[in-house]
VEXVEXDREN-998599 format. One record per residue (C-alpha): residue in one letter; chain; y, x, z. Coordinates in steps of 0.02 Angstrom, whole numbers, plus 50000, padded with zeros to 5 digits. Example, Ala and Ser with C-alpha at 12.3 -4.5 7.8 and 13.67 -1.06 7.14 Angstrom:
2
{node A A {49775 50615 50390}}
{node S A {49947 50684 50357}}
% end
This chain:
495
{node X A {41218 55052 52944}}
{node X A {41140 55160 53057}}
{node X A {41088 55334 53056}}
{node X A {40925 55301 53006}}
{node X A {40832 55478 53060}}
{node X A {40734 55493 52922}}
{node X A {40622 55621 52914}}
{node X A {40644 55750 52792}}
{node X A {40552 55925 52764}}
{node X A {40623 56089 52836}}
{node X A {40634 56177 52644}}
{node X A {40752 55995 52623}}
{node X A {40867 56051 52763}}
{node X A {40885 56224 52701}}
{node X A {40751 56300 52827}}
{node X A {40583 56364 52792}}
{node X A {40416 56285 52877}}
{node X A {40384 56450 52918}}
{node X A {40538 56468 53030}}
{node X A {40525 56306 53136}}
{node X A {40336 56337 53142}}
{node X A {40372 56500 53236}}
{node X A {40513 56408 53346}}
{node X A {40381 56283 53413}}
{node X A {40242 56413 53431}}
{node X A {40381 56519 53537}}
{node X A {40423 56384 53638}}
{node X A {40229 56332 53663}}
{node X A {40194 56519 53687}}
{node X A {40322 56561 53812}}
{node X A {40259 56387 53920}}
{node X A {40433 56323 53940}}
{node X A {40425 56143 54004}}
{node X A {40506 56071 53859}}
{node X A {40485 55872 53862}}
{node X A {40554 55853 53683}}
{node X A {40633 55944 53537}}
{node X A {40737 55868 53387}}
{node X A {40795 55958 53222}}
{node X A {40947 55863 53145}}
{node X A {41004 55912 52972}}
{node X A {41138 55777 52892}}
{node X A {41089 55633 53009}}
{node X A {40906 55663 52941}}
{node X A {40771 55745 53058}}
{node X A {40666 55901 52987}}
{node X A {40579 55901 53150}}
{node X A {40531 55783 53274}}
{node X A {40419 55847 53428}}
{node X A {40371 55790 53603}}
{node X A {40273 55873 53739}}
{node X A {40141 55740 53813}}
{node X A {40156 55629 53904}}
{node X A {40322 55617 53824}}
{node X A {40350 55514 53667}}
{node X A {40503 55447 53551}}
{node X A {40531 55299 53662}}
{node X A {40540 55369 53817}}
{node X A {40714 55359 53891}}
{node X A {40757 55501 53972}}
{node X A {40875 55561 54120}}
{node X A {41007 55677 54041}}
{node X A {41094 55733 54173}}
{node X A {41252 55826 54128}}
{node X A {41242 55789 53942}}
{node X A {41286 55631 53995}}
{node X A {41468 55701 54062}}
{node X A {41493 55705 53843}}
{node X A {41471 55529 53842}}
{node X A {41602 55510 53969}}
{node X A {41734 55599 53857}}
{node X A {41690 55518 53714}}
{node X A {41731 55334 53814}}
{node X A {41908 55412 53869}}
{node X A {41938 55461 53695}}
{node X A {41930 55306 53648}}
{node X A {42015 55230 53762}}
{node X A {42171 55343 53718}}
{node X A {42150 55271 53541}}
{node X A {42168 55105 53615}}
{node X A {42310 55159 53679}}
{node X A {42277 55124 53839}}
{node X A {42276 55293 53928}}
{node X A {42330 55456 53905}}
{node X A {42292 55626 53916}}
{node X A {42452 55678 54028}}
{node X A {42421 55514 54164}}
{node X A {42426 55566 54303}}
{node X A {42234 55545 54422}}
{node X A {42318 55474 54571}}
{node X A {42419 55351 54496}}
{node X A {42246 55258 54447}}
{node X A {42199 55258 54626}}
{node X A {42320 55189 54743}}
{node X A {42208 55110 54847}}
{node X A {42139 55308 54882}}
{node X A {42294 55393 54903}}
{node X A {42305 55508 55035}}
{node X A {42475 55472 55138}}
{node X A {42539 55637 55097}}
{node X A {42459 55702 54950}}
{node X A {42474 55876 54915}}
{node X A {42589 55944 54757}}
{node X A {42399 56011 54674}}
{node X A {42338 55840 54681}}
{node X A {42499 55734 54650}}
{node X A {42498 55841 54473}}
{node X A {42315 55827 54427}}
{node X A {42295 55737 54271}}
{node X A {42150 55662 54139}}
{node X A {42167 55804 54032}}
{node X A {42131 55923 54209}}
{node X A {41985 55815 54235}}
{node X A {41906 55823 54085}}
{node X A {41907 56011 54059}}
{node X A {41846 56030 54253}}
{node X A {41992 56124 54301}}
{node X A {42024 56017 54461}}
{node X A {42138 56087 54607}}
{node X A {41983 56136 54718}}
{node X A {41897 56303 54740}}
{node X A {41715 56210 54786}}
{node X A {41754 56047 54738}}
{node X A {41745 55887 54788}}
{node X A {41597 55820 54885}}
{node X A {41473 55684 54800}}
{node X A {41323 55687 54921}}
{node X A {41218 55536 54940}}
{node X A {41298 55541 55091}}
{node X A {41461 55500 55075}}
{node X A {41477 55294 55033}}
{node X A {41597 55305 54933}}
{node X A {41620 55467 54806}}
{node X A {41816 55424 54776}}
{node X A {41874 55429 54933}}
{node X A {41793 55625 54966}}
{node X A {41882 55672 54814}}
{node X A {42061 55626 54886}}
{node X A {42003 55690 55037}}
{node X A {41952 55866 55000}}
{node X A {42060 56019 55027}}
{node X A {42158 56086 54866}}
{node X A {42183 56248 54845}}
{node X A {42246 56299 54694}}
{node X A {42370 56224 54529}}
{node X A {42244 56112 54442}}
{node X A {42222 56134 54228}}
{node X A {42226 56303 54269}}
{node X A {42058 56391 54291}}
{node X A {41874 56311 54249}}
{node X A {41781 56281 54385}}
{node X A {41629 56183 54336}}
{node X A {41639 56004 54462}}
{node X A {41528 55846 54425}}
{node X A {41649 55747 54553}}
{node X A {41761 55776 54427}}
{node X A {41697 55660 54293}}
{node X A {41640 55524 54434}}
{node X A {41835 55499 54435}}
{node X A {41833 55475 54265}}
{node X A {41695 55343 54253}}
{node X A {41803 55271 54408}}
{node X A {41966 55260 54289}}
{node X A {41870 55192 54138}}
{node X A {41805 55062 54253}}
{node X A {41977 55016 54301}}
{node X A {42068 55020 54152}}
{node X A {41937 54946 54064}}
{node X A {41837 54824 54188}}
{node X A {41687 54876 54113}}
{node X A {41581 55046 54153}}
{node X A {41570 55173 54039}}
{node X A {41397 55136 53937}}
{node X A {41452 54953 53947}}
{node X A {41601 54997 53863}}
{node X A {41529 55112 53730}}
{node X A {41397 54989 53674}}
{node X A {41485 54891 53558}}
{node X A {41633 55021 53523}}
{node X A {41521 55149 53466}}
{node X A {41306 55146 53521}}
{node X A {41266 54968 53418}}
{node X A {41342 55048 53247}}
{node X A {41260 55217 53252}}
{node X A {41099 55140 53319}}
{node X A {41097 55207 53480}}
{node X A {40955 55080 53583}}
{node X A {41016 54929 53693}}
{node X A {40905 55012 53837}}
{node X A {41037 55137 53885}}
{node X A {41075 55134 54051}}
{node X A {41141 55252 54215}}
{node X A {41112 55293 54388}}
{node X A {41261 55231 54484}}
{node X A {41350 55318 54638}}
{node X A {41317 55244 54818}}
{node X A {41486 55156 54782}}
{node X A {41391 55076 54625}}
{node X A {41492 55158 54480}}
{node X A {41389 55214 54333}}
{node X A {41369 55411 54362}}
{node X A {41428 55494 54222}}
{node X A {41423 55668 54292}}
{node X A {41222 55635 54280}}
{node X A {41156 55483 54268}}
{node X A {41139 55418 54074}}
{node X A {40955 55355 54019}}
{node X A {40909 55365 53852}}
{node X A {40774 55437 53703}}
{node X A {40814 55586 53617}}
{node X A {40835 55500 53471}}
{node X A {40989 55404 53563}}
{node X A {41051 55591 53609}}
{node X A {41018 55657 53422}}
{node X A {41138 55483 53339}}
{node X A {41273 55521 53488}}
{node X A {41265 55711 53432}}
{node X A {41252 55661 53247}}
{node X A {41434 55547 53250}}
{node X A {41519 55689 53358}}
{node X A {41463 55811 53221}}
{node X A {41536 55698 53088}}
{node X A {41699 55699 53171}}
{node X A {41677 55523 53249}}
{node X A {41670 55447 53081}}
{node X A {41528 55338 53039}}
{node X A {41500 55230 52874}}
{node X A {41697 55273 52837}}
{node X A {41740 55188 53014}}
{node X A {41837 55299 53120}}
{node X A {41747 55267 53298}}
{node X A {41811 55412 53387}}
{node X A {42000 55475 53355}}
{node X A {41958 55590 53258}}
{node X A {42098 55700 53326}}
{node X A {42035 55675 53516}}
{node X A {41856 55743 53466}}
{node X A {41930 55888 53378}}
{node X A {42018 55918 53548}}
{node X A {41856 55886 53652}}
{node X A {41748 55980 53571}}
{node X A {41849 56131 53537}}
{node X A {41901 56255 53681}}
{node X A {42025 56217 53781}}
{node X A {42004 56336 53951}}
{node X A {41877 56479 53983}}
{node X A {41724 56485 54069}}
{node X A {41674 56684 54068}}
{node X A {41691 56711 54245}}
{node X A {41618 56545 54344}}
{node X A {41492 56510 54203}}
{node X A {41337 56573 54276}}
{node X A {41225 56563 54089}}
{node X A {41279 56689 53952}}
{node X A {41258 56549 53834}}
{node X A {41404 56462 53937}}
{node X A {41537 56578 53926}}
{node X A {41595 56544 53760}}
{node X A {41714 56396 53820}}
{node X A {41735 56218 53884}}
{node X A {41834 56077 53814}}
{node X A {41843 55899 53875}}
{node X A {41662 55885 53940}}
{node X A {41590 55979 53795}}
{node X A {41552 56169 53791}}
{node X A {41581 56276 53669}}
{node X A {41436 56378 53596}}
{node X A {41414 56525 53482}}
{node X A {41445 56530 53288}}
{node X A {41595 56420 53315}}
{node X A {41473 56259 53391}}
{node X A {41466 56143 53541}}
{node X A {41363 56059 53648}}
{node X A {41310 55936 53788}}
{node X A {41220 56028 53911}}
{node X A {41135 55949 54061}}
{node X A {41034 56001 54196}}
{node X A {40835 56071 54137}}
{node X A {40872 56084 53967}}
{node X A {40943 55894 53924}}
{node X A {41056 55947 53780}}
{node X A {41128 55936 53611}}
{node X A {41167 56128 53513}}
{node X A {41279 56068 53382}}
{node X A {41361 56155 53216}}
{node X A {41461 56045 53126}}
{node X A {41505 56173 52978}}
{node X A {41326 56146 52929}}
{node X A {41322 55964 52988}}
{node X A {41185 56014 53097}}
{node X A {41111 55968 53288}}
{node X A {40962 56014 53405}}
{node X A {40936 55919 53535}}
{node X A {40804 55976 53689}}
{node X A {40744 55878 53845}}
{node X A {40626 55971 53997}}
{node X A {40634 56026 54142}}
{node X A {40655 56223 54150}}
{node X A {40751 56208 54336}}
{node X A {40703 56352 54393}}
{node X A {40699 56485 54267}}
{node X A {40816 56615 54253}}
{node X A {40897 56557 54094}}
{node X A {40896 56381 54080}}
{node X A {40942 56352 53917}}
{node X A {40885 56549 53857}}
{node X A {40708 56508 53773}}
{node X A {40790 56369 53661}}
{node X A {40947 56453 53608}}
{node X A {40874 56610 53559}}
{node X A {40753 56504 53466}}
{node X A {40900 56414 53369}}
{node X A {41016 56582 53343}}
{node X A {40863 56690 53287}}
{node X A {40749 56565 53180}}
{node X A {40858 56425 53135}}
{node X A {41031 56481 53102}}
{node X A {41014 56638 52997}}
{node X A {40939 56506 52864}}
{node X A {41064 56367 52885}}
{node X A {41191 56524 52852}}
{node X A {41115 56600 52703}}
{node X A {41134 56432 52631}}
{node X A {40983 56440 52529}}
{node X A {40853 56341 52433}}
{node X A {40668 56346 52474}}
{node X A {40511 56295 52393}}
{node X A {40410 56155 52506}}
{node X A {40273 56242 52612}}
{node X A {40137 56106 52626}}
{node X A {40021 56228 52707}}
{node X A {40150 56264 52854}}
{node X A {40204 56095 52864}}
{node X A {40010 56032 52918}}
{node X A {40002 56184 53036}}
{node X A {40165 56106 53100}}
{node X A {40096 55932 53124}}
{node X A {39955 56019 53227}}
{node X A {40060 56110 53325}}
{node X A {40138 55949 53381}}
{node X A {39992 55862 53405}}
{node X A {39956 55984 53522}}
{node X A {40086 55995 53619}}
{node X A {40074 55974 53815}}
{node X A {40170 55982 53975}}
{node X A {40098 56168 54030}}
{node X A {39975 56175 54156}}
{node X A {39947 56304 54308}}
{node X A {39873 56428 54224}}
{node X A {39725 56540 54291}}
{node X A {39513 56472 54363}}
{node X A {39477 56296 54358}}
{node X A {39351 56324 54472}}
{node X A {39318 56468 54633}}
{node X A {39161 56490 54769}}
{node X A {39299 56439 54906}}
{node X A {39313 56300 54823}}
{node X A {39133 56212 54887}}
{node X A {39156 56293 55040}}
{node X A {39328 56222 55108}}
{node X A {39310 56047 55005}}
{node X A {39316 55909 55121}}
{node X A {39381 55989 55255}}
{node X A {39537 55978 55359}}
{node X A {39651 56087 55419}}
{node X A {39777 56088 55592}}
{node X A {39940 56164 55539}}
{node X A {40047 56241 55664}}
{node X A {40231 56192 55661}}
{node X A {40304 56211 55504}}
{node X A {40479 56155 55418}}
{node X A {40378 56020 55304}}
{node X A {40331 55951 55442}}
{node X A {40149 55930 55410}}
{node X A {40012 55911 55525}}
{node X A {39841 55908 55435}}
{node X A {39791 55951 55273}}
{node X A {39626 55939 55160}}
{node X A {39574 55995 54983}}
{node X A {39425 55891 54899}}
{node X A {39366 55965 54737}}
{node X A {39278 55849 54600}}
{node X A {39256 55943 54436}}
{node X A {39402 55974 54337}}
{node X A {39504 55868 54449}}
{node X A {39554 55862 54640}}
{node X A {39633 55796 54771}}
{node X A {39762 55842 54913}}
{node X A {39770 55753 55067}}
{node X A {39908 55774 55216}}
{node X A {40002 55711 55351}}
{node X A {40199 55764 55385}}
{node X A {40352 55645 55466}}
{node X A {40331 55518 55307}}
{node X A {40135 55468 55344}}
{node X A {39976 55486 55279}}
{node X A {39959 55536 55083}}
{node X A {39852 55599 54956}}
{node X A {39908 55662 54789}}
{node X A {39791 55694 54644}}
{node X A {39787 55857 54521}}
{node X A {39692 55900 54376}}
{node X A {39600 56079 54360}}
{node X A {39692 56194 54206}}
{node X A {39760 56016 54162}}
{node X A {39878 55881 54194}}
{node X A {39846 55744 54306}}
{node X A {39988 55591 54295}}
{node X A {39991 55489 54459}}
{node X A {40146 55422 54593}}
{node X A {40206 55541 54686}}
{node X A {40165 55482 54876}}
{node X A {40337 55491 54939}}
{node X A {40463 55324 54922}}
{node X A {40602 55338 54997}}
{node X A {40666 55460 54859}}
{node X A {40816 55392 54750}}
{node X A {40795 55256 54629}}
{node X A {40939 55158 54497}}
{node X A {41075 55211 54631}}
{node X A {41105 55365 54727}}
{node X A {41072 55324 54911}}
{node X A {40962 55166 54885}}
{node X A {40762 55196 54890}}
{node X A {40654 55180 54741}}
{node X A {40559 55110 54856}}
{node X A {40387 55180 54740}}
{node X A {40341 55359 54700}}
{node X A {40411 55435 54552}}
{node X A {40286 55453 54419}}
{node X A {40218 55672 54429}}
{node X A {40109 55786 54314}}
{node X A {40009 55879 54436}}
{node X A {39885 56030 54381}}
{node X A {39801 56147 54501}}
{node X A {39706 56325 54455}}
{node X A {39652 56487 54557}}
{node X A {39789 56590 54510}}
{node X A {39683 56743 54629}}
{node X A {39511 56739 54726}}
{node X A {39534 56621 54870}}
{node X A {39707 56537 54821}}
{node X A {39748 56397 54741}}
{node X A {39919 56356 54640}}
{node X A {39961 56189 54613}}
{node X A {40113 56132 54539}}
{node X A {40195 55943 54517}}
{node X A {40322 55877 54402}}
{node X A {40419 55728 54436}}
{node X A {40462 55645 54267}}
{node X A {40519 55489 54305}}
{node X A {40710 55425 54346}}
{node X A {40729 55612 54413}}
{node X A {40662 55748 54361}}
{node X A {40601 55900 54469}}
{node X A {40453 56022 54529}}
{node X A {40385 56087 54669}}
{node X A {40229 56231 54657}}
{node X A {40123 56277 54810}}
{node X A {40000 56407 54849}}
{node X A {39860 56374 54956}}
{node X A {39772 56538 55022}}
{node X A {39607 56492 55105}}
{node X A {39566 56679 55213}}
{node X A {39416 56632 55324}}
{node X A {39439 56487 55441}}
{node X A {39646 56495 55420}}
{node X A {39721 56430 55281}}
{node X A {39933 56469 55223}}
{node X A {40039 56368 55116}}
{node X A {40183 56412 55029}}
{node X A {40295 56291 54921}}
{node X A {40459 56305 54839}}
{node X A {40534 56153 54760}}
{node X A {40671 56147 54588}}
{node X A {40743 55994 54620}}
{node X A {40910 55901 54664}}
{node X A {40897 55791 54794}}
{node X A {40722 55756 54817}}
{node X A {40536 55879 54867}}
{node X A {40672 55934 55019}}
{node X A {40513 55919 55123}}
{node X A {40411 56022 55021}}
{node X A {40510 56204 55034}}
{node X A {40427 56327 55177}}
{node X A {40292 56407 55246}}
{node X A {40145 56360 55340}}
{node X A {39975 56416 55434}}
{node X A {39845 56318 55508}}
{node X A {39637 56332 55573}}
{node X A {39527 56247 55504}}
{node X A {39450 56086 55634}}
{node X A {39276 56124 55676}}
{node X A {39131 55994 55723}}
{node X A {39173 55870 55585}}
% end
């Protein structure tokens, strides 16, 4: 059967209302863009909450957690017996061999690549530019003995999807689904991004809820045992998830220098977890048989993963320590259910409304050359909502925000990646936009892609007089590249 994911009270987990109350008013407090957050206590959930417009069936990009998923597919292949931790990379590949490999990469091995200790000191390329993301990792320079030193490289597990796919004839999620994702529940939805060379990217690309995440944490907790059915070797996942090389000096997050083992890091209080890009992760303590599991979008902040772990290590985890018994808390439980009901993707912050804002509505803007390449630009305020209108290099476009609140909409750019890196979407990604004079005379407007990708860009807009300067900075990989810079303009006259 299943894990099931009942729902369960905190004071049944061993926590108090109290405490996971104060967790989500911290998190709600603090504004972190958190998308969703899941409290797992003995495959049972004590608390299940989503920031709108996000919802339990949303399937969700989990970037780098999705590198644990990889690991978990070798590991099983090595119970199958049909790889091994000592193969050698090269040997998998002779199709991509250099003609005269060098000694660093002739000794490179599974085991290097899944504790990202590969031979190079930048490593390997995996641009949407390059066609094909096996040849630029045979290609690049080694410098250095490989399962030596950690040196955190995504290109790394693209040549282990590559193997799987090889050894297996079947991708990696293709491969998991009946091996391990149909018994523990995890949805038939699941699905990747795939490479320009049309792999399924492992390093970043896996789509599912955060239920799917919360089951995948739940079994690696348990040891890879489910219903008394050993579905991971139970030995390999021991291995995986303990550490195996460290990560103190090239792990940029305090909460990542604790360890990494085969595509899992290690985490304080003897834990481990997937960790992916904007807070897509699973915090996991299998002494107390116990799992959090976050999605957002914090790019951007200084400590990606800060707001949540200290969260965990100073409300959550002193109680699952003390190991003790508490009395239900019906009274904190409703304010709980309100707090959740509540919850929203935060807003600008600061005026809905300003006296510039009657006063340059409608009008239009000539921008002097700027490195977003945009021409013209007009603001037209209506109420609590708005609109922006522009032309740069891509065309005309107009993108819609709401005043103090969220507006959802398509982004008006579509060339922007879609299913497979390289290819266009060939629609805009869906975006939460909300607007708000921040100061007299400016206005800050920020947009969140939440879509296939996820990313933000946040602009101000100072209207001084007849001249008008924009400033934008974007948090995103691959995509809002025209949206970074400065710009000035004067307003047109004689309309």
């Amino acid at each position: 059967m299943a894990y099931e994911l009942k729902h369960i009270t905190p004071e049944e987990a061993g926590v108090p209302s109290g405490a996971v109350l104060e967790f989500l008013k911290r998190l709600r407090d603090e504004r972190v863009p958190m998308h969703s957050l899941l409290l797992v206590r003995n495959g049972n959930l004590f608390l299940e909450a989503y920031w709108k417009p996000f919802h339990k069936d949303f399937r969700h990009r989990m970037y780098s957690s999705s590198k644990s998923f990889v690991s978990v597919a070798i590991g099983i292949l090595i119970g199958e017996g049909k790889l091994a931790l000592t193969d050698h990379a090269l040997d998998f590949f002779p199709d991509k061999r250099p003609e005269n490999p060098s000694p660093y990469l002739k000794r490179l091995t599974i085991r290097d690549l899944l504790m990202m200790a590969t031979p190079y000191s930048v490593g390997a390329t995996y641009s949407p530019r390059d066609r094909d993301w096996g040849d630029t990792f045979f290609s690049a320079r080694t410098t250095h003995d490989p399962g030596t030193v950690f040196h955190y490289d995504t290109s790394a597990t693209t040549m282990l999807c590559m193997i799987i796919r090889r050894v297996s004839g079947q991708d990696f999620v293709d491969y998991l689904r009946p091996r391990l994702f149909r018994q523990i529940g995890i949805s038939e939805e699941v699905d990747c991004i795939r490479t320009p060379c049309g792999y399924q990217w492992g390093g970043s690309g896996v789509l599912c809820t955060s239920r799917d995440l919360a089951r995948f944490a739940t079994v690696c907790v348990d040891g890879g045992c489910h219903n008394g059915e050993q579905l991971i070797p139970a030995w390999y996942l021991q291995q995986a998830t303990a550490k195996q090389i460290d990560t103190v000096i090239t792990a940029p997050d305090p909460e990542q220098q604790f360890g990494y083992g085969y595509q899992f890091w290690r985490t304080r209080h003897d834990g481990f977890a997937t960790l992916g890009m904007g807070c897509q992760m699973s915090a996991n303590l299998p002494q107390y048989r116990f799992s959090m599991v976050t999605t957002g979008d914090t790019q951007g902040r200084s400590r990606t993963y800060g707001a949540v772990y200290d969260g965990l290590w100073d409300l959550i985890y002193p109680h699952l320590e003390a190991g003790k018994h508490y009395k239900p808390d019906p009274d904190a439980q409703k304010e709980i259910e309100a707090c959740i009901a509540g919850l929203t993707l935060p807003a600008v912050c600061g005026e809905a409304s300003d006296p510039v804002a009657a006063q340059v509505s409608g009008r239009r803007w000539r921008m002097e050359e700027n490195p977003m390449g945009i021409t013209e630009i007009s603001f037209t305020f209506m109420g609590d909502e708005g609109r922006m209108e522009y032309t740069n290099r891509t065309g005309r476009h107009t993108l819609r925000f709401g005043m103090c609140h969220q507006v959802t909409d398509h982004f008006p750019e579509t060339s922007y990646f879609g299913m497979q890196i390289g290819t266009p979407y060939g629609k805009g990604y869906v975006c939460q936009t909300s607007a708000a004079f921040a100061v007299p005379g400016t206005l800050l407007l920020r947009c969140y892609a939440t879509d296939l990708y996820f990313g933000s860009f946040r602009m101000n807009a100072a209207f001084r007089g007849n001249r008008i300067t924009l400033e934008m900075q974007k948090n995103a990989e691959w995509f809002f590249d025209e949206y970074q810079g400065f710009a000035s303009g004067e307003l047109i006259e004689n309309e």
